[in-house]
N, C-alpha and C positions, 0 to 999 in steps of 0.2 A: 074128335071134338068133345070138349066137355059140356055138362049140360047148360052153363050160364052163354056159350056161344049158340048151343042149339034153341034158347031160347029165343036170343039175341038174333038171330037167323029167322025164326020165326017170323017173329016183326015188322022187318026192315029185309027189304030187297037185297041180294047179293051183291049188289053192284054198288049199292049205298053202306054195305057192310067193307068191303071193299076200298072204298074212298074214302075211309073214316080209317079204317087201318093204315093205309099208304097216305094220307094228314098227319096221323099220330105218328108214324113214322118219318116224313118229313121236318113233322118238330122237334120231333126226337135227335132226329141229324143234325138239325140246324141247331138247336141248343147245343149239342158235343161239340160240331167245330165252329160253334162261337165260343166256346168255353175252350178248345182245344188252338184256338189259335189265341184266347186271353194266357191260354198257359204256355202258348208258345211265346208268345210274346214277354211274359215274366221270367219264362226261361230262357230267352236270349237275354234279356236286360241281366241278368242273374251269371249267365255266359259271361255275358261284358266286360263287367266287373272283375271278373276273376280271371279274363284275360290281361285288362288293366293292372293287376294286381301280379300277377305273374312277369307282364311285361317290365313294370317295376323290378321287381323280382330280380329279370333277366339282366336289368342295365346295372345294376346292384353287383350281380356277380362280373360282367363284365367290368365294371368300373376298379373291383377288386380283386379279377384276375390282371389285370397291368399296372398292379403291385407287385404283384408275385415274381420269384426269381425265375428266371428262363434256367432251364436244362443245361446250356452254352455255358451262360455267368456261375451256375452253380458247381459245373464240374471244374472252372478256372479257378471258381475260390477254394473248394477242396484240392486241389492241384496246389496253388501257393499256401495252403494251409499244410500238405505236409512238407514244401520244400522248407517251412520257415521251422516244423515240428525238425525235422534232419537235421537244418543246421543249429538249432538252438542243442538237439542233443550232442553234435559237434562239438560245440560250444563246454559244451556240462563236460565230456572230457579233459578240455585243457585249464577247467576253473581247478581251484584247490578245495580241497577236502577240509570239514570246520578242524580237526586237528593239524593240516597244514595250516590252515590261514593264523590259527592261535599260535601254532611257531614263529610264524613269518613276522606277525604282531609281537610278539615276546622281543624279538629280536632287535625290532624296531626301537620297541622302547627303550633298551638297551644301548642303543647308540644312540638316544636321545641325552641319556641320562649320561653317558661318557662326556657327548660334546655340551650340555649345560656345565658340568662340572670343569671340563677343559676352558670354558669360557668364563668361568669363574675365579680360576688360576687365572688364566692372562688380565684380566681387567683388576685381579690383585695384584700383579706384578707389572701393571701399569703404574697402577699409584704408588707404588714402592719406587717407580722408577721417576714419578712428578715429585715425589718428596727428594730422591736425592740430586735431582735436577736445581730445585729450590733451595735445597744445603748448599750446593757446591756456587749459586749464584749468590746467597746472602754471606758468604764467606768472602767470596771474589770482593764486593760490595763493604764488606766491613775493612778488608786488607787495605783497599783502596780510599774508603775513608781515613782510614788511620795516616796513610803516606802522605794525603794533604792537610789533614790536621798536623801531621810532621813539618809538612815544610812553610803551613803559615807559622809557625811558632819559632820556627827556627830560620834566621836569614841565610842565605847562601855564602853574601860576602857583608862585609862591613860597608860598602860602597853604598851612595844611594842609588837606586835604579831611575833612569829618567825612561817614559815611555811617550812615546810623542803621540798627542791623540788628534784626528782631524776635526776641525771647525771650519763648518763651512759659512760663508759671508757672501748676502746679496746684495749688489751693486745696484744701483738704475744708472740707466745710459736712457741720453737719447741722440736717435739715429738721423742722420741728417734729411733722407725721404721721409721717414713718418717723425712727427710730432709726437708720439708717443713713447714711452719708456719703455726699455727690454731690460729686465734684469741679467747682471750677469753675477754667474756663480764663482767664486774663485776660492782655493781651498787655504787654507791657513792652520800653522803648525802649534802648538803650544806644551808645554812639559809638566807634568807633572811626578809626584816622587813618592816615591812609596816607601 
């Protein structure tokens, strides 16, 4: 014991030193866990929070794990991914090579330029052939003017020619049931002389 308790001993009964120590003691408790249950209490609320916030959290990742590719889908699409790499290099074997394709094109052009020029020719020996079409029709055309300008100029015989030309002449009748007049047509001859 130190000397401030042996003093304090002195004084005061053992029994009332006692009951002042297990008071001071009981406040003492009682203050810790009011204070230890205010801090438990801030450290749940505190807890809380960061459950909240994790649970957040969690729904966050779930929500953006069933975006994500499954395992299944991913090994189907690398699966059609090298069937289409196969046949496209398939493919790149039977294309041509840029100096094949520049042949193939050279070539093309080449029988371009034969069949313009071929078509060139014919549609000039079209019109070569509308122009002697045209000669051979304006000649026919002149010969034949000529032989009728020959024979109005010239008579065949001395005779005069009589040609008889029709005139037609309409009659009125009328009919004994109608009152009414029917014409009739009847042809008539007449000569003229040329």
């Amino acid at each position: 014991m130190n000397d401030n308790e042996k003093q304090l001993m002195g004084e005061i009964s053992i029994k009332e030193y006692f009951e002042t120590k297990i008071a001071g003691l009981e406040k003492a408790t009682t203050i810790v866990a009011t204070n230890l249950e205010k801090a438990t209490a801030i450290a749940a609320a505190g807890m809380e929070k960061r459950l909240e916030g994790m649970n957040e959290f969690r729904n966050q990742l779930k929500d953006q794990s069933l975006t994500f590719v499954t395992k299944t889908e991913y090994l189907s699409m690398i699966d059609r991914a090298s069937e289409d790499i196969k046949s496209l290099k398939d493919q790149a074997a039977e294309l041509y090579t840029r100096k094949e394709h520049q042949a193939y094109t050279d070539k093309i052009d080449a029988d371009i330029r034969v069949l313009r020029e071929s078509k060139a020719e014919l549609e000039g020996k079209a019109s070569q052939t509308s122009v002697n079409v045209a000669l051979i029709v304006s000649i026919v055309g002149i010969v034949l003017a000529a032989i009728g300008a020959f024979r109005n100029f010239m008579p065949l015989s001395t005779e005069k020619m009589v040609i008889p030309a029709p005139i037609i002449q309409i009659l009125p009748i009328q009919t004994p049931n109608n009152n009414s007049l029917t014409p009739i047509i009847t042809p008539t001859t007449t000569t003229t002389t040329h």
